[in-house]
Each structure stands twice: as C-alpha cells, then as structure tokens.
C-alpha atoms as a printed R data frame, in Angstrom:
   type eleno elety resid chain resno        x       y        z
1  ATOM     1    CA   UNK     A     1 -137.290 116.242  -95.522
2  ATOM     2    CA   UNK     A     2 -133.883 115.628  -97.596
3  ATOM     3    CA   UNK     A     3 -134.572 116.451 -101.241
4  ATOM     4    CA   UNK     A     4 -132.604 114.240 -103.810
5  ATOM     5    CA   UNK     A     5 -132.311 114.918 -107.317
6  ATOM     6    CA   UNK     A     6 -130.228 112.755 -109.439
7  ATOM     7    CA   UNK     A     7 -129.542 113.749 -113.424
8  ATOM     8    CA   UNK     A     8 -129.653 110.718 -115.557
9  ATOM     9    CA   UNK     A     9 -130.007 108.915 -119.057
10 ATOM    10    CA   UNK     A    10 -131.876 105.496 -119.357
11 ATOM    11    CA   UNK     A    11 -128.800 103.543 -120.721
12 ATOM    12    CA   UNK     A    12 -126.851 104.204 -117.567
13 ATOM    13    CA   UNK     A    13 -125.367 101.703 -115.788
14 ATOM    14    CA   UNK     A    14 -123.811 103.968 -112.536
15 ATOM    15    CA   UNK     A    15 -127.363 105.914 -112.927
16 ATOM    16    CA   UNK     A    16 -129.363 102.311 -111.928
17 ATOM    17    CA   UNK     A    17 -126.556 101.670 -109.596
18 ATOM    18    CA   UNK     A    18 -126.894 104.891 -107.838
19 ATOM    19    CA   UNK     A    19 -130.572 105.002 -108.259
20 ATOM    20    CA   UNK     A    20 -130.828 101.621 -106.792
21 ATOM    21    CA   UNK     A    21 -128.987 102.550 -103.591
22 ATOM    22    CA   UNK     A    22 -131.054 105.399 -103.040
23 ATOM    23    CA   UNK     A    23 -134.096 102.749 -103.323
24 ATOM    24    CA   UNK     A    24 -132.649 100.168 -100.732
25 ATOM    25    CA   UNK     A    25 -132.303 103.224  -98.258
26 ATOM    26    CA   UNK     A    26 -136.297 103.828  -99.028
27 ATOM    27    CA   UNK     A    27 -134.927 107.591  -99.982
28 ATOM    28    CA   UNK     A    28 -137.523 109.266 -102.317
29 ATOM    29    CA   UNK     A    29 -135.436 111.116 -105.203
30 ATOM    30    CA   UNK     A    30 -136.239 113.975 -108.217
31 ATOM    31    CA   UNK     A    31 -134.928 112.029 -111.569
32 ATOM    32    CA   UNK     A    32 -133.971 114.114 -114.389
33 ATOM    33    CA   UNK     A    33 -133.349 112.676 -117.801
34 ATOM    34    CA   UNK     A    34 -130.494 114.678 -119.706
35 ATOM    35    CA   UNK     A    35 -130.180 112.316 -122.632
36 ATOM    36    CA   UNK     A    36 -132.227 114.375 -125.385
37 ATOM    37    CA   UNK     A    37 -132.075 117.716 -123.724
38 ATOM    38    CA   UNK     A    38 -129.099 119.902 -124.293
39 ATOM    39    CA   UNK     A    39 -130.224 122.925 -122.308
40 ATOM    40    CA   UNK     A    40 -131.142 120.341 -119.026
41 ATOM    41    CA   UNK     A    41 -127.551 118.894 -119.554
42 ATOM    42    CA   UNK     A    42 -126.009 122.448 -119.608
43 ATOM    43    CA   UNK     A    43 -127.846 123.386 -116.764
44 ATOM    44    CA   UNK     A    44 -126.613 120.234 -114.983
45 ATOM    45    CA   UNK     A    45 -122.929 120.864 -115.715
46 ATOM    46    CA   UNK     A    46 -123.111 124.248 -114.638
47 ATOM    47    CA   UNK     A    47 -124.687 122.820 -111.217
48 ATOM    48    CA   UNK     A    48 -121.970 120.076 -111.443
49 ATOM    49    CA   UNK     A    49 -119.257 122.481 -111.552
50 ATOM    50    CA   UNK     A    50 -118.713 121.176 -115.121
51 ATOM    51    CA   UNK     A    51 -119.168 118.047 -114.896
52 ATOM    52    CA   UNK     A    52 -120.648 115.913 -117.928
53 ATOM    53    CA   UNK     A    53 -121.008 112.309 -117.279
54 ATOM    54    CA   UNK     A    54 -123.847 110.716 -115.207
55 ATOM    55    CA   UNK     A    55 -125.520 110.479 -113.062
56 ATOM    56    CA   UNK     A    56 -124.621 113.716 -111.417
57 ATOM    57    CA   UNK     A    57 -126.288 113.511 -107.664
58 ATOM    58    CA   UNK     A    58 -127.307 116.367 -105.673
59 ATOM    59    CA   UNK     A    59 -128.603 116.117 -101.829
60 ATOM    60    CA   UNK     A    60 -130.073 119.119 -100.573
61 ATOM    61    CA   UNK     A    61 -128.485 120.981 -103.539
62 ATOM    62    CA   UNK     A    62 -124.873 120.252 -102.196
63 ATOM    63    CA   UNK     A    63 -123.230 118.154 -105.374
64 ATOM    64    CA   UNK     A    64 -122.006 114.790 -104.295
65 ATOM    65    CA   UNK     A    65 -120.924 113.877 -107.412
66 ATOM    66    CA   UNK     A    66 -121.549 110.180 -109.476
67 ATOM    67    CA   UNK     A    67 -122.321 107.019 -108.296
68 ATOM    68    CA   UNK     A    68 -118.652 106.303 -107.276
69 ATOM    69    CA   UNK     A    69 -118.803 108.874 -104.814
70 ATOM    70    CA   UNK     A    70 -122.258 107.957 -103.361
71 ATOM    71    CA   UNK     A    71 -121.933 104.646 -102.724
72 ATOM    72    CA   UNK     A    72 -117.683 105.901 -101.227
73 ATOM    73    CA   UNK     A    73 -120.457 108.024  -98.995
74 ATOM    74    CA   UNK     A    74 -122.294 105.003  -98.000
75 ATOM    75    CA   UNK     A    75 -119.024 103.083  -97.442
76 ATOM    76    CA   UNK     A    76 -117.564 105.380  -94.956
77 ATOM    77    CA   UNK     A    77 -120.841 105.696  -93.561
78 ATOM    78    CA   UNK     A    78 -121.203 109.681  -94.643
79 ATOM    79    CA   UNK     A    79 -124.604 108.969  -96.499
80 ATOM    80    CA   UNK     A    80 -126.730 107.899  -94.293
81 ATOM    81    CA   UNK     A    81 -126.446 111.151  -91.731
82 ATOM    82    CA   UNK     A    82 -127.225 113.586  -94.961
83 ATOM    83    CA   UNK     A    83 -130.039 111.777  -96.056
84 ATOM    84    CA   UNK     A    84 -131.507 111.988  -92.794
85 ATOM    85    CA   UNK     A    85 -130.383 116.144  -92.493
C-alpha cells in the first residue's frame, strides 16, 4: 500500500489543491499541520531538503515536492504509476 504524507497549514491554498487531487484519485494520505509547530516544520525542511513553503508531499518517503510538481506528475501521467507502487 503507497503511504502519502503531505505537510500542511489550514490557510493553504496549493495544500487544498494538492490535497484535493490526492482525494479525486481516492488515495488515502498522512496530513501534518506545520503551522504552530516549529520543531514539525524543521523536521519537514530537513526531509524537504530545505524546503519551507507548503505543502511539502512525500510518496513512499521519496519527496515530490509542492503542489506544482504533483499535479506536473499527474500531467505527464508520472503520478498515477507511484501511487499504485
């Protein structure tokens, strides 16, 4: 089973963009809220390779980056064969 985890603050815009992609492909994802957390968003940027905005996406731990570069994924028709790995 893929494992998605996606790092996230509510007032995100690309984080509901990429969060609703992930819904329309019925894909089952690990949310994270960095927004009052310091150490979670440090821990995300180091994952990230330092990284800071977000959403910051993850599937099965290799970093995909934002939501630009999901739904660029999903576009070239890259996302669908690694959420199904």
């Amino acid at each position: 089973m893929v494992r998605v985890e996606i790092f996230t603050t509510p007032w995100c815009s690309y984080c509901l963009s990429a969060k609703r992609l992930l819904a329309q492909k019925g894909v089952a994802f690990e949310e994270t809220d960095v927004s009052g957390d310091m150490a979670l968003r440090r821990a995300m940027m180091e994952r990230a390779a330092g990284r800071h905005t977000v959403p910051q996406i993850f599937i099965n731990g290799r970093h995909i980056g934002g939501s630009d570069e999901l739904h660029a994924l999903d576009r070239a028709g890259k996302l669908d064969p690694l959420l199904a790995a």
